[in-house]
C-alpha positions in Angstrom: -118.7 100.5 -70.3 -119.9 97.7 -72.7 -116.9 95.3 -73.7 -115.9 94.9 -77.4 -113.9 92.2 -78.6 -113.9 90.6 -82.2 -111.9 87.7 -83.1 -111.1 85.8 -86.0 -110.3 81.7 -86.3 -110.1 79.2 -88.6 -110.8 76.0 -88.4 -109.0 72.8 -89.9 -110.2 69.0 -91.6 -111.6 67.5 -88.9 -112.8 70.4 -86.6 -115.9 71.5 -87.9 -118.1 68.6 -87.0 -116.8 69.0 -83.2 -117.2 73.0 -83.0 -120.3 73.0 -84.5 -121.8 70.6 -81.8 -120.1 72.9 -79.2 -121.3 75.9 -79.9 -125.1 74.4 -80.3 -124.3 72.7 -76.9 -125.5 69.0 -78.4 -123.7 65.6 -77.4 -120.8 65.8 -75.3 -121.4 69.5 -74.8 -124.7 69.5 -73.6 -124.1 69.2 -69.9 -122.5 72.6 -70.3 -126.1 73.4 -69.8 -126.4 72.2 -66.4 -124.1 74.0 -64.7 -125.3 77.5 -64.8 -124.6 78.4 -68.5 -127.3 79.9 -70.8 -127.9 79.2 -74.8 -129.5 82.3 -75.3 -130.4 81.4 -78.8 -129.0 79.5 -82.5 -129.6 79.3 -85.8 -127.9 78.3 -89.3 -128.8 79.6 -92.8 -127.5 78.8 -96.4 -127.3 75.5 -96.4 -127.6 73.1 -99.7 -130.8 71.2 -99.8 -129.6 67.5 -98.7 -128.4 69.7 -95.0 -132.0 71.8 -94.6 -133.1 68.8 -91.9 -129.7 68.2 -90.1 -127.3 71.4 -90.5 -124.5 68.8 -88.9 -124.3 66.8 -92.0 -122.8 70.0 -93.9 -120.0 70.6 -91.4 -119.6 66.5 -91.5 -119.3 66.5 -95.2 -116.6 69.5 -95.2 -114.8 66.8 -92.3 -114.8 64.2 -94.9 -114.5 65.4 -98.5 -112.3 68.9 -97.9 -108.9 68.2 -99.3 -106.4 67.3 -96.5 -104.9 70.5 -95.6 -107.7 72.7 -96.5 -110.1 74.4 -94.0 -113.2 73.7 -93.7 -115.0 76.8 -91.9 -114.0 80.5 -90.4 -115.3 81.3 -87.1 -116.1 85.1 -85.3 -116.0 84.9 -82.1 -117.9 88.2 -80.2 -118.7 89.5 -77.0 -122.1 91.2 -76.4 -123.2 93.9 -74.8 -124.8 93.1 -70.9 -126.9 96.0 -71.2 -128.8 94.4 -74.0 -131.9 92.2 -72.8 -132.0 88.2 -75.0 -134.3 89.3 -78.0 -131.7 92.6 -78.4 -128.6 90.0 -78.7 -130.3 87.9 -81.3 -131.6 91.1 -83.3 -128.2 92.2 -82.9 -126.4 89.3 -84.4 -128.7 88.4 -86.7 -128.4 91.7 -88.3 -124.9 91.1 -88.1 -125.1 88.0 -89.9 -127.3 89.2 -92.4 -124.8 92.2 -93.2 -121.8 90.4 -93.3 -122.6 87.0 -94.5 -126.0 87.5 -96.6 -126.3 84.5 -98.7 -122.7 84.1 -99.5 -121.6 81.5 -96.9 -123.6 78.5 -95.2 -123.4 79.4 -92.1 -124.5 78.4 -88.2 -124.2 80.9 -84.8 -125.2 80.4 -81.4 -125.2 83.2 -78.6 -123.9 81.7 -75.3 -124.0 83.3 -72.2 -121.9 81.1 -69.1 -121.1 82.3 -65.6 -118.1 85.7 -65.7 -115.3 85.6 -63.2 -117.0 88.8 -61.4 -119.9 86.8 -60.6 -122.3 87.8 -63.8 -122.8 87.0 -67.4 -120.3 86.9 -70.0 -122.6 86.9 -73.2 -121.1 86.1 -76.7 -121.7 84.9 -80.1 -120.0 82.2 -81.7 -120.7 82.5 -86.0 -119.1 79.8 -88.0 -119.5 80.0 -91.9 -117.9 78.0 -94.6 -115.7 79.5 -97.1 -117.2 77.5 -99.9 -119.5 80.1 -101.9 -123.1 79.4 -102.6 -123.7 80.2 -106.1 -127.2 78.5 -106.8 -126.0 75.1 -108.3 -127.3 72.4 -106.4 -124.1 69.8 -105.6 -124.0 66.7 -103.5 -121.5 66.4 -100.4 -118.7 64.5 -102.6 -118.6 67.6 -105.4 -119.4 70.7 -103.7 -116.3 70.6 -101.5 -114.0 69.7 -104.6 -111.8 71.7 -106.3 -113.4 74.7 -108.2 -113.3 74.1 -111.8 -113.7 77.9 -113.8 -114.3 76.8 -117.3 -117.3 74.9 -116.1 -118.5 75.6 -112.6 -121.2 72.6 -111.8 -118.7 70.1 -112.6 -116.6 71.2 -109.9 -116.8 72.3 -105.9 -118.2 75.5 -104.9 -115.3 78.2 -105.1 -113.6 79.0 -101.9 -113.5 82.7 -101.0 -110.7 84.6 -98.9 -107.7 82.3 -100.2 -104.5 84.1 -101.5 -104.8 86.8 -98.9 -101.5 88.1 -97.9 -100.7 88.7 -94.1 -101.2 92.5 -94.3 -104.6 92.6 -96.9 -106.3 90.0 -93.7 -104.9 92.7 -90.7 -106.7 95.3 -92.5 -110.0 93.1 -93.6 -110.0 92.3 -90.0 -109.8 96.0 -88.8 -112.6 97.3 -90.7 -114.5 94.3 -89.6 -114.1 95.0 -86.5 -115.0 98.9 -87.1 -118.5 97.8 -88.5 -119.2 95.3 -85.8 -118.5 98.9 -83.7 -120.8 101.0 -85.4 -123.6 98.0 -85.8 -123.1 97.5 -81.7 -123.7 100.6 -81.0 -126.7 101.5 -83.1 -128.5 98.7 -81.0 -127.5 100.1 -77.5 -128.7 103.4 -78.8 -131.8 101.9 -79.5 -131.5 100.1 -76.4 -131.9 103.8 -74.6 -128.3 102.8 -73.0 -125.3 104.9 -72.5 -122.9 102.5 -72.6 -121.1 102.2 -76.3 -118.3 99.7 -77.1 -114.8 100.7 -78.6 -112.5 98.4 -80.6 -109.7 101.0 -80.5 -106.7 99.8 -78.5 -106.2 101.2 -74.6 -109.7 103.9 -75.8 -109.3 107.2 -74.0 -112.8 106.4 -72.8 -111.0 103.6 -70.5 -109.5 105.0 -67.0 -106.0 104.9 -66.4 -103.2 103.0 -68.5 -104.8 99.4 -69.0 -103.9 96.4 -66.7 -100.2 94.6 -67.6 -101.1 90.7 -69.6 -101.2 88.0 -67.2 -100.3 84.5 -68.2 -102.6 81.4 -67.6 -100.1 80.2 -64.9 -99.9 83.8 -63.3 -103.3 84.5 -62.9 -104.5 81.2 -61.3 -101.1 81.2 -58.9 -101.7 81.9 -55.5 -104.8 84.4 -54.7 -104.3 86.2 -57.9 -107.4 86.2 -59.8 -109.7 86.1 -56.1 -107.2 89.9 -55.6 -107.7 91.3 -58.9 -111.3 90.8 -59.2 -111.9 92.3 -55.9 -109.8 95.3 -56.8 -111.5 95.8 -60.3 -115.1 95.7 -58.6 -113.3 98.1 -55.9 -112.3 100.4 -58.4 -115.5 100.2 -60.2 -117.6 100.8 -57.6 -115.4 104.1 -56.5 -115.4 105.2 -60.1 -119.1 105.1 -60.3 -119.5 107.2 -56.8 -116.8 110.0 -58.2 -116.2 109.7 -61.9 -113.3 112.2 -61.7 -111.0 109.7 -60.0 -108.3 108.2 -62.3 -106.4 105.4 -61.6 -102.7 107.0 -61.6 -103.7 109.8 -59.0 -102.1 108.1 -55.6 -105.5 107.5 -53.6 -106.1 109.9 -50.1 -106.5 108.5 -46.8 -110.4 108.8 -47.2 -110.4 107.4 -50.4 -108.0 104.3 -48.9 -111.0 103.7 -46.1 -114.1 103.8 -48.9 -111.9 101.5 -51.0 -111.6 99.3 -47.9 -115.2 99.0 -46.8 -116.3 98.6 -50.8 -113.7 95.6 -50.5 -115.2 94.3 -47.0 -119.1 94.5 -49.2 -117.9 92.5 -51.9 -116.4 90.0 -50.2 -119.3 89.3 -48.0 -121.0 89.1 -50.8 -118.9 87.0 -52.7 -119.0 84.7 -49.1 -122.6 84.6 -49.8 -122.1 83.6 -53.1 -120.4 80.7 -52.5 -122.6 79.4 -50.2 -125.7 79.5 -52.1 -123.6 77.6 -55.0 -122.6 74.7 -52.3 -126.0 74.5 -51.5 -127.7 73.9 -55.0 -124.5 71.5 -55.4 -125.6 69.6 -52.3 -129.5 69.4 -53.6 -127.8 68.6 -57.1 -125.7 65.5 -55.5 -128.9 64.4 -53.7 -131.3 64.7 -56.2 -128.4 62.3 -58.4 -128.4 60.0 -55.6 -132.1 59.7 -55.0 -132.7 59.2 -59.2 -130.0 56.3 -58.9 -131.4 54.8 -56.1 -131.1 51.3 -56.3 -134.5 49.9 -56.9 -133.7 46.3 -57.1 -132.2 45.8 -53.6 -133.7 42.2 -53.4 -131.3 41.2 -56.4 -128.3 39.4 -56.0 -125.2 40.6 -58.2 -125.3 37.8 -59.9 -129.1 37.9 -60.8 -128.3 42.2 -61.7 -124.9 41.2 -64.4 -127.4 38.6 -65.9 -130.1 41.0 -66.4 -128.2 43.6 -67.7 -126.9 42.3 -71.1 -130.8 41.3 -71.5 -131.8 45.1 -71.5 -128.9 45.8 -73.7 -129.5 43.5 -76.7 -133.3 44.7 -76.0 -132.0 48.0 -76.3 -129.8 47.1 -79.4 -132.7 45.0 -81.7 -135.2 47.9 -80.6 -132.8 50.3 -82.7 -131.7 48.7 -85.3 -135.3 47.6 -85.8 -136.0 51.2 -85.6 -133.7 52.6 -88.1 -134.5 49.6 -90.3 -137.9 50.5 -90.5 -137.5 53.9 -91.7 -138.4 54.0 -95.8 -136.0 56.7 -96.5 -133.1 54.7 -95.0 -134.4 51.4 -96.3 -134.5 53.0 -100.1 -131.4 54.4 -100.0 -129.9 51.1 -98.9 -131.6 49.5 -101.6 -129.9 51.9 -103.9 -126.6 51.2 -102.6 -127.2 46.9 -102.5 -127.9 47.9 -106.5 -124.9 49.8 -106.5 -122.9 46.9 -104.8 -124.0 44.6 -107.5 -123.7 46.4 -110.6 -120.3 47.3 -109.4 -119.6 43.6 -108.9 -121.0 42.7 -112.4 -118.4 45.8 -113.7 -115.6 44.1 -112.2 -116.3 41.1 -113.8 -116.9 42.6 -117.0 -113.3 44.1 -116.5 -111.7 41.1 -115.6 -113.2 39.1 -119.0 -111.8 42.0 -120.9 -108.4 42.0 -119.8 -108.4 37.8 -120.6 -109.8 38.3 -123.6 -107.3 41.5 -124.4 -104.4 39.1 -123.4 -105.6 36.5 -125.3 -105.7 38.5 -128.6 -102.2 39.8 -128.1 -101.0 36.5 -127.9 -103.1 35.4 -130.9 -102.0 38.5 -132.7 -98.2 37.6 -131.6 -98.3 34.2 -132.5 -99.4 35.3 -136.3 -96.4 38.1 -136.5 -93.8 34.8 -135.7 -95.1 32.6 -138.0 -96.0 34.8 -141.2 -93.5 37.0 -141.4 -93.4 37.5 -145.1 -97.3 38.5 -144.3 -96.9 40.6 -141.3 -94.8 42.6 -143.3 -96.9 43.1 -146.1 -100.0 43.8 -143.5 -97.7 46.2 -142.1 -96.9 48.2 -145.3 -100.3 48.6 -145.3 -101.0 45.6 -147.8 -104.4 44.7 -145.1 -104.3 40.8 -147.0 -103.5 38.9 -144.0 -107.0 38.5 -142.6 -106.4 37.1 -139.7 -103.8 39.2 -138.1 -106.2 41.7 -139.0 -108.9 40.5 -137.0 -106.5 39.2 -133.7 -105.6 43.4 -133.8 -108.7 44.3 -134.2 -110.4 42.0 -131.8 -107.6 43.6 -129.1 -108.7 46.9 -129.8 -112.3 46.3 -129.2 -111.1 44.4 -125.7 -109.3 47.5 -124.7 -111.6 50.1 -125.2 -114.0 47.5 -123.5 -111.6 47.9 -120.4 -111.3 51.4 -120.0 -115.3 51.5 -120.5 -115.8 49.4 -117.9 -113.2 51.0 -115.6 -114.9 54.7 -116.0 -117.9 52.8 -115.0 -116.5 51.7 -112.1 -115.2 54.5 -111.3 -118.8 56.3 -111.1 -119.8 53.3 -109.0 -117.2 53.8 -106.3 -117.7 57.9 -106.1 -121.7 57.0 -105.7 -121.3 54.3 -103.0 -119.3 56.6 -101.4 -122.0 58.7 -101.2 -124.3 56.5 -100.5 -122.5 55.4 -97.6 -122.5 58.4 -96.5 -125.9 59.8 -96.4 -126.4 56.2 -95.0 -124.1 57.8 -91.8 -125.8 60.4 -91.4 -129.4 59.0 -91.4 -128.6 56.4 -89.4 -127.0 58.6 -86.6 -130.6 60.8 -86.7 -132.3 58.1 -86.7 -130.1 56.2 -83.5 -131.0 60.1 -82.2 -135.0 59.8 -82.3 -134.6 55.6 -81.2 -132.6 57.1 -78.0 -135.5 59.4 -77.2 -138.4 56.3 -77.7 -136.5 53.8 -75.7 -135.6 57.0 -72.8 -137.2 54.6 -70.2 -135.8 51.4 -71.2 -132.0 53.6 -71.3 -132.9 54.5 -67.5 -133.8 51.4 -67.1 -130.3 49.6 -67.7 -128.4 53.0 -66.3 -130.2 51.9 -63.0 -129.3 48.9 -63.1 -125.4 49.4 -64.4 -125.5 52.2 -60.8 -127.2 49.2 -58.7 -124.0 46.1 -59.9 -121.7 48.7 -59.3 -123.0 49.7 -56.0 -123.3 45.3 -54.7 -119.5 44.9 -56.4 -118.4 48.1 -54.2 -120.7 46.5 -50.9 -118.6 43.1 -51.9 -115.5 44.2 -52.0 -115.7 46.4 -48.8 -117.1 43.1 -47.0 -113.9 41.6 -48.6 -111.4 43.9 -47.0 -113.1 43.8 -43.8 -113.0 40.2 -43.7 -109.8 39.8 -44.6 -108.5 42.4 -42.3 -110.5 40.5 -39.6 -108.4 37.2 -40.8 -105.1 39.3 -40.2 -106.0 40.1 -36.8 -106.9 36.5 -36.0 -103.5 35.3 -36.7 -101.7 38.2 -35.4 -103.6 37.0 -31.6 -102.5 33.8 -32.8 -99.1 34.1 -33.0 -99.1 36.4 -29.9 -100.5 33.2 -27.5 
């Protein structure tokens, strides 16, 4: 029968950047697509307007402005039915996506589908959404992951949803979750014209026999473990399938013994099989490697390959940054922070002039009081005649509230360079992105030549060891005349 399984995970500051390129298979995860795995299909939905281009930058912004402790998504993780063809499993999850998450939650999926231990797929859907609620008011990365303020909701974050859960309300969310994702699985393979239907009911009566005992990590890759119990499941299913009234717990017949012993004898020949034809695309992997690094500058002398090397770099290097530096988006927005920089610097200064002058106008103002007493007090009964502790107090006054000004000025400054900075991150990393894919050949290029040094310092240093082996032995017959 089809496999159900639903699970639940959360995911903390500093995670979702990560996840999110693993389960689209980009940058360090994309060789998982070379050895045998499938993305069967992706897709995000719900995101603000400054993430439409580059869904990344939403889970990146989460990584950066979610408060320290705070999570920044929720992740289902859910197998798939076999029986169901590609297009069925993205209908199937999409539907799922649109029932569950609507346009609550920005959200991004992906349906993988890598190599199972029995030899075939092991499809599955990966949906990551972020608990931050979309309710139509446009906010940039530094706000919309702030704290939720009530009285007035666009001058806060987006509200978080699911917080302040006790342990048994999330068991019994997560149950009915699971029950829907049952009924919405099995409405597809229906329409799939497939028998097979999925249960999430623990040890389901449909299952035969009492289930297999857990096996820990360590336990099942000990020994021939795994190699036995995947034999003895594809055994069993393979008898089941020929007599469907066999259970598990009835103590097999001699006949039954000999079936179950030339199924065993099939699968294993198969599996032999198996394992060759995956040496042998190893083998043409390896070679066709080899051949791609070939060393195509064999009349080059180390020396001449670690000079020419850092040439291609820096080529590499200005190409880029010439790249990214031509792009007008990334050149206005720097040109909005450089004005940010220096109005910020003008604000500080403006600060600084006001605390001297606030200073200096207490000191004035303190100067008066010890000199005049009789006419402090009077000014300070409220007899305003002494002018000129009158203006020194005002005069401090005006400084002060000229300081504060200035310092909530400042304060906007540093929350938009922030920002600014950081859109600035993120456009320059798309834009490195698209300079990777112009200068593809020039890249190959210097990864050539980096595979052709190291192959004349390996030749070197085994002509090294031979020769000085050869030295050993000449003084070893040296010392023996």
């Amino acid at each position: 029968m089809a496999i159900g399984r639903l699970s639940m995970k959360v995911g903390a500051k500093g995670k979702a950047t990560p996840h999110a390129a693993y389960i689209a298979r980009t940058g360090k995860y994309q060789h998982r697509l070379e050895t045998g795995e499938r993305l069967v299909a992706t897709g995000t939905g719900n995101m603000p307007g400054w993430a439409q281009s580059d869904p990344s930058s939403f889970w990146k912004a989460a990584d950066t402005f979610e408060r320290e402790n705070g999570t920044t998504y929720r992740e289902m993780e859910i197998a798939l039915p076999r029986e169901l063809n590609d297009d069925q499993k993205q209908r199937l999850i999409q539907e799922w996506v649109k029932q569950e998450i609507g346009t609550r939650h920005a959200y991004q999926w992906a349906i993988h589908s890598p190599r199972a231990s029995d030899g075939g797929e092991q499809p599955h859907a990966h949906l990551m959404f972020s608990e931050r609620t979309m309710d139509g008011i446009e906010r940039e990365p530094g706000q919309l992951f702030k704290r939720y303020n009530s009285k007035a909701p666009e001058k806060g974050g987006a509200k978080k949803a699911n917080t302040g859960k006790q342990y048994a309300e999330r068991r019994d969310e997560l149950k009915a979750l699971r029950h829907r994702w049952e009924v919405l699985c099995n409405r597809h393979l229906r329409a799939a014209d497939t028998k097979q239907r999925i249960s999430m009911k623990p040890n389901h009566p449909l299952r035969h026999g009492a289930p297999e005992p857990k096996m820990l990590p360590s336990e099942w890759s000990r020994g021939d473990a795994k190699a036995d119990i995947i034999e003895f499941r594809e055994a069993r299913r393979d008898f089941l399938e020929t007599e469907p009234n066999v259970r598990l717990f009835v103590r097999p017949t001699a006949d039954r013994i000999e079936t179950l012993e030339i199924l065993k004898a099939a699968k294993e020949e198969e599996r032999q099989e198996a394992i060759a034809r995956q040496k042998r695309a190893e083998e043409e992997r390896q070679k066709e490697i080899a051949d791609r690094l070939a060393n195509p500058y064999p009349h080059m002398a180390e020396s001449e390959l670690a000079a020419l090397l850092p040439r291609i770099e820096t080529e590499i290097r200005d190409r880029t940054e010439k790249f990214v530096q031509a792009d007008p988006d990334y050149r206005d927005l720097a040109q909005k922070k450089d004005a940010a920089v220096k109005e910020q610097g003008v604000t500080e200064a403006s600060i600084a002039k006001a605390e001297r002058e606030e200073r200096k106008e207490a000191e004035r103002a303190k100067a008066l009081e010890e000199n005049h007493r009789f006419q402090t007090g009077l000014h300070r009964a409220g007899i305003k005649t002494f002018k000129a502790l009158d203006d020194a107090e005002n005069a401090q006054e005006y400084w002060g509230n000229r300081k504060k000004s200035e310092k909530d000025k400042a304060f906007d400054l540093s929350r938009k360079l922030r920002d600014f900075n950081f859109r600035l991150d993120l456009l320059r990393e798309r834009l490195i992105e698209a300079a990777k894919r112009e200068l593809a050949d020039l890249r190959k290029k210097a990864e050539v030549i980096r595979e052709a040094l190291k192959a004349k310092k390996f030749e070197r240093y085994a002509r090294e060891q031979v020769e000085r082996r050869e030295r050993r032995q000449d003084r070893g017959k040296s010392r023996g005349r």
